[in-house]
Structure formats: structure tokens, C-alpha cells
C-alpha positions in Angstrom: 26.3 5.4 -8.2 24.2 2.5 -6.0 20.7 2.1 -7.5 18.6 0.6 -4.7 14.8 -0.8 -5.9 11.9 -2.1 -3.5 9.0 -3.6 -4.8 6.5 -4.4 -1.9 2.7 -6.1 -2.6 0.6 -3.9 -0.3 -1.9 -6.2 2.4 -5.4 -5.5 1.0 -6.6 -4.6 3.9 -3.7 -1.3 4.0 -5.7 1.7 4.2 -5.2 4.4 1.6 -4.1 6.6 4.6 -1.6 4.4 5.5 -0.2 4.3 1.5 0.0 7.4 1.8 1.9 7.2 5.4 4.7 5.1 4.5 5.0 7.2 1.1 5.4 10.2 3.7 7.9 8.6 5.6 9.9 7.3 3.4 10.6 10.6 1.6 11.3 12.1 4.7 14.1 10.0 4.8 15.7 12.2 2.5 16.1 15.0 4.9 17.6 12.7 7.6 20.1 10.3 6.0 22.9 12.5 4.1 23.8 9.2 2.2 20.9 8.7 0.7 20.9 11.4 -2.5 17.4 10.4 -4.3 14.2 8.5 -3.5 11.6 7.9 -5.5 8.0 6.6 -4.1 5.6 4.7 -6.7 2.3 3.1 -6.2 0.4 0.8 -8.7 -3.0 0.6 -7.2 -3.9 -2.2 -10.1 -1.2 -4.4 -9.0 -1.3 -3.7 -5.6 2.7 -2.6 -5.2 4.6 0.1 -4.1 8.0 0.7 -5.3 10.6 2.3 -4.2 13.5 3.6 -5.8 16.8 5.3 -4.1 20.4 6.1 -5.6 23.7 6.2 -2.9 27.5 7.3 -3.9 28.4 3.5 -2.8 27.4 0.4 -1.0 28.8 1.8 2.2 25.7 4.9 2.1 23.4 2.1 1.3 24.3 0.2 4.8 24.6 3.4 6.7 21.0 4.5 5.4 19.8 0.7 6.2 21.1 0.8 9.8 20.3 4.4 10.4 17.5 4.5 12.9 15.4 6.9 11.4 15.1 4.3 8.7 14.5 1.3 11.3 11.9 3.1 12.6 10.4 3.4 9.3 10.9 -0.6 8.2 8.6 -1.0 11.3 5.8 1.0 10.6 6.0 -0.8 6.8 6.7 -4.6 7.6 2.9 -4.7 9.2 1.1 -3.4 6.0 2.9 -5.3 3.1 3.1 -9.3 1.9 6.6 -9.6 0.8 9.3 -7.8 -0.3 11.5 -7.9 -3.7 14.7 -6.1 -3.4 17.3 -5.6 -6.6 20.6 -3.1 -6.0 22.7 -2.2 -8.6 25.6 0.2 -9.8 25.5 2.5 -12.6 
């Protein structure tokens, strides 16, 4: 099992609306990639992140998820709205 984390620092100026848009979109995810089996969608409004946290069978659902369009599309509505990225993948 693949453990895939994302913490992002949200732009201050990221609308609550739009929080709650990428949290939306990302969980829809679920019902469009097979490879990916969980995600998880956190936000810590005192530190001004958003995690997200995902599980695959193997590194090879992980790429398939990362090039899968619906997922693309989704990395583009996100990059606009956050300051950085910290990324850690690991197997269990």
C-alpha cells in the first residue's frame, strides 16, 4: 500500500468557497480514478494548510492517478489558490 500526503499553504486571499471547491474536487476524484482507493481532505484554518491524504495498491496507481486528466484538471483549478506545495509518499 502507497501512502500519498499533500500539504499545501492556502493564498490568503482563497475564498472559503473556493476551500471548499478544491475539497469537492478532490474527493470526486474518488469516483473517477479506480487506482486511487482512499482520499482524505483536511483543512487547518489556523495554519492556513490543506492536506491531503490518499492510499494506492502501488506506485504505478499513483502515476496513473497523477496523469489521469480528471486529476490534471483538478491540479489547475488548485495551483492558482495555494503558495507551495510539500509532498511525502510512502509504503506501508
Amino acid at each position: 500500500m502507497l501512502k500519498h500526503i499533500v500539504i499545501w499553504p492556502i493564498k490568503e486571499e482563497t475564498t472559503a468557497e473556493q476551500k471548499a471547491e478544491i475539497k469537492v474536487r478532490l474527493e470526486g476524484l474518488t469516483e473517477i480514478i479506480p487506482e486511487l482507493k482512499v482520499m482524505e481532505i483536511g483543512m487547518d484554518d489556523a495554519a492556513g494548510t490543506m492536506s491531503l491524504y490518499s492510499e494506492f495498491d502501488s506506485n504505478e496507481g499513483l502515476v496513473i492517478y497523477q496523469a489521469h486528466p480528471a486529476h490534471q484538471e483538478v491540479v489547475g483549478f488548485v495551483k492558482p489558490l495555494v503558495a507551495g506545495r510539500e509532498v511525502c509518499d510512502y509504503e506501508s
